[in-house]
py3Dmol code that shows the C-alpha trace and the ligand (Angstrom):
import py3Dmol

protein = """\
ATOM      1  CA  UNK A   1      76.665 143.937 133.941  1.00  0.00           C
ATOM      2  CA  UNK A   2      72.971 143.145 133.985  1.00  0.00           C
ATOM      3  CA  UNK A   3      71.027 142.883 130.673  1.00  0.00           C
ATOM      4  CA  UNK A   4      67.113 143.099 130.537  1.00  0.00           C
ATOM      5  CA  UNK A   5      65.013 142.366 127.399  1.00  0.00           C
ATOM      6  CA  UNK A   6      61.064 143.550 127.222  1.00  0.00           C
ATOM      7  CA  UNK A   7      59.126 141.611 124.841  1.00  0.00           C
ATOM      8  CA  UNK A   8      55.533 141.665 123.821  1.00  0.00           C
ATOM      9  CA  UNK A   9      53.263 142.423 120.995  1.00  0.00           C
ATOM     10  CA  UNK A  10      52.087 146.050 120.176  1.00  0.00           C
ATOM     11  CA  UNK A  11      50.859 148.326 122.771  1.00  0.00           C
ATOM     12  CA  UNK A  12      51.556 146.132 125.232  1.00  0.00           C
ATOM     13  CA  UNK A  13      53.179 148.999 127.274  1.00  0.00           C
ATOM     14  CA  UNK A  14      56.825 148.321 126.443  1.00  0.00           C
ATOM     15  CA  UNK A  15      58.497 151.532 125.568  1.00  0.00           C
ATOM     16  CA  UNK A  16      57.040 153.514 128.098  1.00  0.00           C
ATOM     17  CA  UNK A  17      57.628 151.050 130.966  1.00  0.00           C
ATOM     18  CA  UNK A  18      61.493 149.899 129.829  1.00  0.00           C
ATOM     19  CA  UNK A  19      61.972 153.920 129.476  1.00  0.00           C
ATOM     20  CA  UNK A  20      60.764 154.262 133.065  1.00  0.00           C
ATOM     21  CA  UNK A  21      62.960 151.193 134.486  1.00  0.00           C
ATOM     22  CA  UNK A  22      65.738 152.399 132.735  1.00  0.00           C
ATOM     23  CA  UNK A  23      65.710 155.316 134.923  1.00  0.00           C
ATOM     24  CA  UNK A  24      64.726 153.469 138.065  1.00  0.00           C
ATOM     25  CA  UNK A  25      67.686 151.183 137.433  1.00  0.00           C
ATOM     26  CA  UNK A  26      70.108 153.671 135.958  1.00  0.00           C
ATOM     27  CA  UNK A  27      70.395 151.162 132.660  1.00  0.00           C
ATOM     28  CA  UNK A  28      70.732 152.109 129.163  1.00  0.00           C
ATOM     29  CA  UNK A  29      67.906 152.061 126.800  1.00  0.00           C
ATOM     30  CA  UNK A  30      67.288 150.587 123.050  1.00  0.00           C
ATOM     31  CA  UNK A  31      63.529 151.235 121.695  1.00  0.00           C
ATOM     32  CA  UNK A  32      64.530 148.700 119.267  1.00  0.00           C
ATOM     33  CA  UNK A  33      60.908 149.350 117.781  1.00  0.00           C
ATOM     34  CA  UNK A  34      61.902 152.561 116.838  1.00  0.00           C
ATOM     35  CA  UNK A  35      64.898 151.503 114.508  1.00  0.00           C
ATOM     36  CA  UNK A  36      62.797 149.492 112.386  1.00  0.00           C
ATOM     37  CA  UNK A  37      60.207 152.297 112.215  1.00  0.00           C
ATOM     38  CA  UNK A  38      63.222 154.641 111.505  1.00  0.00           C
ATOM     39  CA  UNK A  39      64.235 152.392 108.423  1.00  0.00           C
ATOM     40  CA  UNK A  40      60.770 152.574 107.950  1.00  0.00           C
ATOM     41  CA  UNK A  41      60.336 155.989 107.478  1.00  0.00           C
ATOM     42  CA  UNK A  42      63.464 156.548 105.574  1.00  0.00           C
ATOM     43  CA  UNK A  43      62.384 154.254 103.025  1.00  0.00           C
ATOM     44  CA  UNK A  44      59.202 156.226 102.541  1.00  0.00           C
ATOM     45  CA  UNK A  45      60.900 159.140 102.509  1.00  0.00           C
ATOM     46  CA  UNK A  46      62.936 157.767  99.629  1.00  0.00           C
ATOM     47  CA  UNK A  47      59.379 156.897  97.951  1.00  0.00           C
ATOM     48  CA  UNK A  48      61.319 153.359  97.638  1.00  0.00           C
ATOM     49  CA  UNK A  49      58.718 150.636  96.946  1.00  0.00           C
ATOM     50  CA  UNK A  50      58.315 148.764 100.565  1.00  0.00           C
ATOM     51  CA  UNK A  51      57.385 145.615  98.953  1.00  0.00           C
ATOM     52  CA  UNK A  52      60.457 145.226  96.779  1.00  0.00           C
ATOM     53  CA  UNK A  53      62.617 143.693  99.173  1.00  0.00           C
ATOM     54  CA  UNK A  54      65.790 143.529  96.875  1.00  0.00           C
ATOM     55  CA  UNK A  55      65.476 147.190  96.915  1.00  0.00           C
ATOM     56  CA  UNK A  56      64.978 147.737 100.340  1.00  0.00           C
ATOM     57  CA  UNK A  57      68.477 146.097 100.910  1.00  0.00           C
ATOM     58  CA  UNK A  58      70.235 147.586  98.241  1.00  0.00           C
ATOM     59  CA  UNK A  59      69.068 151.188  99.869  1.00  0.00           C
ATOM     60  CA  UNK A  60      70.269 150.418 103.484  1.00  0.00           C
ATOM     61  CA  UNK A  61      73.776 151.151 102.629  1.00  0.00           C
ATOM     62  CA  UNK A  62      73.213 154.762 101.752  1.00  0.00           C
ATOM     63  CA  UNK A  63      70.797 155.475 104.542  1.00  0.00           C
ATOM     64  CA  UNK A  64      72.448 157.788 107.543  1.00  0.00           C
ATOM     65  CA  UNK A  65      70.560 157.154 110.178  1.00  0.00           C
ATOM     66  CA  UNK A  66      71.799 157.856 113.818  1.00  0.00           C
ATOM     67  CA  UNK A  67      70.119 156.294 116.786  1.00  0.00           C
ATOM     68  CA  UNK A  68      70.938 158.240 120.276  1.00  0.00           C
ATOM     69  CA  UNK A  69      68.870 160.200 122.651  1.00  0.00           C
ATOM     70  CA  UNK A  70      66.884 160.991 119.282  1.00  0.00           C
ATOM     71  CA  UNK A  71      66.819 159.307 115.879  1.00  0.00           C
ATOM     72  CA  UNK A  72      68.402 161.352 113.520  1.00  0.00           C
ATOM     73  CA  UNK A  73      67.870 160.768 109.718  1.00  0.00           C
ATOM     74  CA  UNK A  74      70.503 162.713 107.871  1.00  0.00           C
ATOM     75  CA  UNK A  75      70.998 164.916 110.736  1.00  0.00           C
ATOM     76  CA  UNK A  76      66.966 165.740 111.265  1.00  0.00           C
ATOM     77  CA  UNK A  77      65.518 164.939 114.674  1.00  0.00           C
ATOM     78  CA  UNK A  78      62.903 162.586 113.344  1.00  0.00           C
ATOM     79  CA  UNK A  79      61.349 160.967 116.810  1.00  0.00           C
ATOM     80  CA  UNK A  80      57.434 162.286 115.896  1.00  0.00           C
ATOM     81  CA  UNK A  81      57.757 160.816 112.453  1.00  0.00           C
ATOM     82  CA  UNK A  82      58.713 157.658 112.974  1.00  0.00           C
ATOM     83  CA  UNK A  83      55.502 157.395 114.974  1.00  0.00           C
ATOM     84  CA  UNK A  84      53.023 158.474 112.180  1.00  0.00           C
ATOM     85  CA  UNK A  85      50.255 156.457 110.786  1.00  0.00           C
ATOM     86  CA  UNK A  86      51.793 155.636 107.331  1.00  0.00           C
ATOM     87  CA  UNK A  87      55.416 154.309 109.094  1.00  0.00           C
ATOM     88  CA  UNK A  88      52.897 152.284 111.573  1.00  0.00           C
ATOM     89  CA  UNK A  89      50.965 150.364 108.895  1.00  0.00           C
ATOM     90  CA  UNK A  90      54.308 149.640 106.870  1.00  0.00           C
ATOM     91  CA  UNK A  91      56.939 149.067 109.939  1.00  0.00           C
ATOM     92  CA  UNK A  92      55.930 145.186 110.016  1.00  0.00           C
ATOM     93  CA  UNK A  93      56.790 144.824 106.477  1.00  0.00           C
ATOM     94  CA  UNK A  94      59.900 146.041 106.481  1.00  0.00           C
ATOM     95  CA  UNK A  95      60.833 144.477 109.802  1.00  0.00           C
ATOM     96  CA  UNK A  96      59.994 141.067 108.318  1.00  0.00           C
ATOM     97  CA  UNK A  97      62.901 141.459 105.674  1.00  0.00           C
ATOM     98  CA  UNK A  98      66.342 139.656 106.408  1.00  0.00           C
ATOM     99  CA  UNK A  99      68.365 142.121 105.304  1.00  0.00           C
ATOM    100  CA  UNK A 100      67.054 144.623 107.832  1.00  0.00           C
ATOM    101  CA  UNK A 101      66.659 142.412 110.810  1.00  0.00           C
ATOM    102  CA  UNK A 102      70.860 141.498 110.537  1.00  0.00           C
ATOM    103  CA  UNK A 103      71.960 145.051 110.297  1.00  0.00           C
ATOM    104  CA  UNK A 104      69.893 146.025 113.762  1.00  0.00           C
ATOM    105  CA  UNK A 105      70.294 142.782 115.548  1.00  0.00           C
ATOM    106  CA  UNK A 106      73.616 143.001 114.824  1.00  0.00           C
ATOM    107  CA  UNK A 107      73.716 147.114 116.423  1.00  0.00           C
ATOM    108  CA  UNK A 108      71.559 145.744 119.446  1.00  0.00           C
ATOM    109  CA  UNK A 109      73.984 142.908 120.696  1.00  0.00           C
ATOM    110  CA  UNK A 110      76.985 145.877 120.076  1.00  0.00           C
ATOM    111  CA  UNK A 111      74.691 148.278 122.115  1.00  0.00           C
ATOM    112  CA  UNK A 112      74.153 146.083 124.910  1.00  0.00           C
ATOM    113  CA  UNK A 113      77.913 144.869 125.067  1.00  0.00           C
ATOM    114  CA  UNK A 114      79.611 145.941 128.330  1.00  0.00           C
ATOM    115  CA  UNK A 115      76.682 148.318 129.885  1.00  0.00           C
ATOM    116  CA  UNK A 116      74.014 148.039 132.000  1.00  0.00           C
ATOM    117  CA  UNK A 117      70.751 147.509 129.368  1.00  0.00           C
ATOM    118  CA  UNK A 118      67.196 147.434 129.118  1.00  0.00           C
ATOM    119  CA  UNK A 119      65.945 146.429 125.914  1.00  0.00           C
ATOM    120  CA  UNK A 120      62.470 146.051 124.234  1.00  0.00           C
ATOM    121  CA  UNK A 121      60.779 144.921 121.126  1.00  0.00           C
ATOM    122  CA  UNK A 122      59.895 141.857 119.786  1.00  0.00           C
ATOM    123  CA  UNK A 123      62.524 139.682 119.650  1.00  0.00           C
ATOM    124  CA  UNK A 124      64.952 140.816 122.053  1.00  0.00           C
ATOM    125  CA  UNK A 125      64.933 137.646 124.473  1.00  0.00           C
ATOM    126  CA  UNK A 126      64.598 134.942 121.761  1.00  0.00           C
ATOM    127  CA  UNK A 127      66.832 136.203 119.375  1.00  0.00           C
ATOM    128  CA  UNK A 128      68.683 139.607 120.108  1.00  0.00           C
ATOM    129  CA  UNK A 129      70.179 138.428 123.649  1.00  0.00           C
ATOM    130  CA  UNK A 130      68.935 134.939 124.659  1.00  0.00           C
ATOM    131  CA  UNK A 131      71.435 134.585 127.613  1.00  0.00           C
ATOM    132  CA  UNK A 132      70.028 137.952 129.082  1.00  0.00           C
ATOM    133  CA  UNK A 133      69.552 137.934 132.697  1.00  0.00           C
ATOM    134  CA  UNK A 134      66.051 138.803 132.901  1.00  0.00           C
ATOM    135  CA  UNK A 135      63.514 138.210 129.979  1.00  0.00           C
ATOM    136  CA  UNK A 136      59.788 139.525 130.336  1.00  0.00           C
ATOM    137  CA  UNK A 137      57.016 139.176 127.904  1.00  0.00           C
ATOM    138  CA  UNK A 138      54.427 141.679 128.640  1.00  0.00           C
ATOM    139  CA  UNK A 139      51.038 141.555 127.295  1.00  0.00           C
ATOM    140  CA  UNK A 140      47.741 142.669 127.631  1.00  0.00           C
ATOM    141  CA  UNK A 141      44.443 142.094 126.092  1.00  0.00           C
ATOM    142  CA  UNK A 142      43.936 143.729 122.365  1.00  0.00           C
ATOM    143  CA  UNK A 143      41.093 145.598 123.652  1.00  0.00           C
ATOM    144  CA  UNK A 144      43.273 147.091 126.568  1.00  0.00           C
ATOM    145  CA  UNK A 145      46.302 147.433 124.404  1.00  0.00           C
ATOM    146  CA  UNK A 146      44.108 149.366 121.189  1.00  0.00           C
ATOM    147  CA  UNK A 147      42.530 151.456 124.236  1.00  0.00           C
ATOM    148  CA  UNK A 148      46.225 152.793 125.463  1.00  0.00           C
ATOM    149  CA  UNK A 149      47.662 153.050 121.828  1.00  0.00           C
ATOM    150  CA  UNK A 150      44.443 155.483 120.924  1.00  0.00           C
ATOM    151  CA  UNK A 151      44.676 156.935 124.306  1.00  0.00           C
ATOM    152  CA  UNK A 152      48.384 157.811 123.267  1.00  0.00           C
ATOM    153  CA  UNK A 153      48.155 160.169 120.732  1.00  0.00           C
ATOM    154  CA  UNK A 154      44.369 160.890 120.828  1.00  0.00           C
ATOM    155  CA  UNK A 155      44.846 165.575 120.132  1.00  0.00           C
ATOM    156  CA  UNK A 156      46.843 164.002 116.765  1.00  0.00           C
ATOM    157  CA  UNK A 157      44.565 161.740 115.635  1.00  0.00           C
ATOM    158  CA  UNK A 158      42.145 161.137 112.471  1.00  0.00           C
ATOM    159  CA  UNK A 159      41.629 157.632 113.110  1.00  0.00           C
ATOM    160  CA  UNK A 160      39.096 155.791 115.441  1.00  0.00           C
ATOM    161  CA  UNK A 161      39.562 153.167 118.013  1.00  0.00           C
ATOM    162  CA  UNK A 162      38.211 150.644 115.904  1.00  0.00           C
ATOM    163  CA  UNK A 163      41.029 151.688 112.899  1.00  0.00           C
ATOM    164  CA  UNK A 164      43.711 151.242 115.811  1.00  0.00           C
ATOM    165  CA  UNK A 165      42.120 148.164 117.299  1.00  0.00           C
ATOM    166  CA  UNK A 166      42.379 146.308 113.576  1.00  0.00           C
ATOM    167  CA  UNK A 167      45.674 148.043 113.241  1.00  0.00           C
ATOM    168  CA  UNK A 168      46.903 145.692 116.269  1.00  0.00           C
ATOM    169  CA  UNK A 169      45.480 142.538 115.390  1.00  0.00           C
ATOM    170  CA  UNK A 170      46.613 143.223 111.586  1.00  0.00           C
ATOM    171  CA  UNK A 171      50.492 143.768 113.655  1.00  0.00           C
ATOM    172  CA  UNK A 172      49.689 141.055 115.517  1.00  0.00           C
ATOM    173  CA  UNK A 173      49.319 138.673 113.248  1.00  0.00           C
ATOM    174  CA  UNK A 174      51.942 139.960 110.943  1.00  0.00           C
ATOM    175  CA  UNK A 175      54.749 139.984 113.747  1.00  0.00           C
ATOM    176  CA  UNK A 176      53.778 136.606 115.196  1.00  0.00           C
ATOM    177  CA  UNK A 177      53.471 134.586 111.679  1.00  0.00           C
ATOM    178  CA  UNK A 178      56.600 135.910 110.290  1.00  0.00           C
ATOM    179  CA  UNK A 179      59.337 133.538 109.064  1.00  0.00           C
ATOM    180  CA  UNK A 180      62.254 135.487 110.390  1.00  0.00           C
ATOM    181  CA  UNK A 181      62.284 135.673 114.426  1.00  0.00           C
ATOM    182  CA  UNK A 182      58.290 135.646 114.398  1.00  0.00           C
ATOM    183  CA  UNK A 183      56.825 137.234 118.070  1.00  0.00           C
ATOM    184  CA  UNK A 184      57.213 134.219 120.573  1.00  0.00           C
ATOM    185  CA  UNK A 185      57.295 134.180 124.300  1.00  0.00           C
ATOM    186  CA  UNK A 186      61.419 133.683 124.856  1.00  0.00           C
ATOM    187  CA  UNK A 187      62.342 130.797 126.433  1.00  0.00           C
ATOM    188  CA  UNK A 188      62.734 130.934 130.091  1.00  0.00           C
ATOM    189  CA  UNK A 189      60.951 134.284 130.087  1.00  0.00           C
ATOM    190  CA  UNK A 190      58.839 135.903 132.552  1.00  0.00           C
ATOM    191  CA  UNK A 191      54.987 136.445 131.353  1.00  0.00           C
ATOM    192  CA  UNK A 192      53.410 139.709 132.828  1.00  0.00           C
ATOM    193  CA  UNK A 193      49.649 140.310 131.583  1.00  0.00           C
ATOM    194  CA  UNK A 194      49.398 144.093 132.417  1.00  0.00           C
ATOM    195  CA  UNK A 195      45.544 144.319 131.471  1.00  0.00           C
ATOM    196  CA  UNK A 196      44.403 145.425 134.365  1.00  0.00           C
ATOM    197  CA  UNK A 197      47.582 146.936 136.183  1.00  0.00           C
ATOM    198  CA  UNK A 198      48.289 150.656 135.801  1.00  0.00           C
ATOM    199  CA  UNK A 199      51.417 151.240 134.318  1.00  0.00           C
ATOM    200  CA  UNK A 200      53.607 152.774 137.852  1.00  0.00           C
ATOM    201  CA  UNK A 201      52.016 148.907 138.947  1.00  0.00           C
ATOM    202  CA  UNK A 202      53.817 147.444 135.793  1.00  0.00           C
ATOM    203  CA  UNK A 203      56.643 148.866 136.747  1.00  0.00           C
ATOM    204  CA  UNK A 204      56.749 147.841 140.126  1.00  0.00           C
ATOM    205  CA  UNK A 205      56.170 144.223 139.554  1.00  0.00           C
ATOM    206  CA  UNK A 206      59.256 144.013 136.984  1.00  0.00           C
ATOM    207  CA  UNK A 207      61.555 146.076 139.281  1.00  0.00           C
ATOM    208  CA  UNK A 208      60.623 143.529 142.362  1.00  0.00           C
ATOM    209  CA  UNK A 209      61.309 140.410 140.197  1.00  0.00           C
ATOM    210  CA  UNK A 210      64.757 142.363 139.365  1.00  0.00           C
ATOM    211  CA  UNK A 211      65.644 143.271 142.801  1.00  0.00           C
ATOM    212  CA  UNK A 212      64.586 140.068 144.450  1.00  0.00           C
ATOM    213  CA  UNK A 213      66.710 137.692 141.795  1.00  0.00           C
ATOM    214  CA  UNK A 214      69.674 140.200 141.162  1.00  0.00           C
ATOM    215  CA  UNK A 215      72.939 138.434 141.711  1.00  0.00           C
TER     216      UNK A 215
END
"""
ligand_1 = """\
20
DC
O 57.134 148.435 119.272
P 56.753 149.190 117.986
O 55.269 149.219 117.736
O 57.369 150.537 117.906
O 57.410 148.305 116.824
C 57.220 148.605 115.479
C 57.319 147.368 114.627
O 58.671 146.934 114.546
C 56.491 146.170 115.051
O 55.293 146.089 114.320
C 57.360 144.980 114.746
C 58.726 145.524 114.534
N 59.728 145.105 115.502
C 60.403 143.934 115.265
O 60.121 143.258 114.289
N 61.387 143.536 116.109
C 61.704 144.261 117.193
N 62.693 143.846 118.018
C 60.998 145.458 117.465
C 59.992 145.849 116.612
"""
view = py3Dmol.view(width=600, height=400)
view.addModel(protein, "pdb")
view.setStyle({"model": 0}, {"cartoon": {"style": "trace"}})
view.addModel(ligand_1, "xyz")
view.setStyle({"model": 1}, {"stick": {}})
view.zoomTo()
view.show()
């Protein structure tokens, strides 16, 4: 049983590259992202006050949320949603409250337990699973990152690269000042700065480390 854990700030790349390894390697996949943009949007959804943390907590327990080959919030497919500008500018919020972070880290390490993983997010390697067998931290620079995010979903947008660009470093700094399991570079991890590599290149370089250490 190998476990891999993708770490790195926003629009590094993450998703779409552990997606593509996954399927490379024949792993499992956790966008573990998405489940704190899925609380996200649920709490919206409940028009809950995001700052009112006591609240926040007190909700989780009658949330139904069901994270598979789509999210699923009471039944509803809700994978577009969850990427929307209003859960974007919120998600770092609620991921910086306890409460929230124990119930997912808590599914993660279950997820991962006994299978074949690829994991990615912010805290995966440093917190999540620390004893994985391969921890990356992939970056790139804001400017290259903001570029890809706008890129992304440019038909759907309102916004303009320079709203996404702050949007980042606003993340950024959010996710790597935090108090609870802040953004770091995991111990004994493996840095990959993907600025100027395409993102097949990305994929190659992790999948050669992988092949060339696997035990
Ligand atoms: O990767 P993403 O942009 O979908 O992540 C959304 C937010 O969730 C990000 O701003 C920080 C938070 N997050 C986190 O705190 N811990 C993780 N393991 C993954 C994401």
């Amino acid at each position: 049983m190998t476990i891999i854990t993708i770490d790195g700030p926003s629009g590094a790349g993450k998703s779409t590259i552990a997606k593509m390894l996954s399927k490379k390697l024949n792993y499992n996949y956790l966008d573990t992202g998405a489940m704190y943009r899925a609380i996200t949007f649920a709490m919206l959804k409940k028009s809950i006050d995001l700052q009112n943390e006591e609240l926040i907590c007190k909700a989780l327990d009658s949330i139904d949320l069901e994270f598979s080959d789509n999210i699923k919030l009471d039944g509803d497919i809700i994978d577009s949603q969850i990427r929307s500008n209003l859960v974007t500018k919120n998600v770092s919020l609620i991921s910086s409250y306890k409460c929230v972070r124990d119930i997912l880290v808590e599914y993660q390490r279950c997820f991962a337990k006994g299978n074949d993983t690829i994991l990615d997010g912010r805290d995966t390697g440093s917190v999540v699973l620390p004893d994985a067998d391969f921890k990356f931290y992939l970056t790139a620079s804001v400017e290259a990152r903001a570029k890809r995010r706008y890129e992304e979903y440019k038909e759907e947008r309102e916004d303009s690269y320079n709203d996404v660009l702050e949007d980042i470093k606003r993340r950024d700094d959010f996710d790597m000042n935090r108090d609870i399991s802040p953004l770091i570079i995991p111990n004994n991890s493996i840095l990959v700065d993907s600025t100027d590599m395409s993102i097949d290149e990305t994929v190659e370089y992790i999948y050669n480390h992988i092949k060339r250490k696997d035990k």
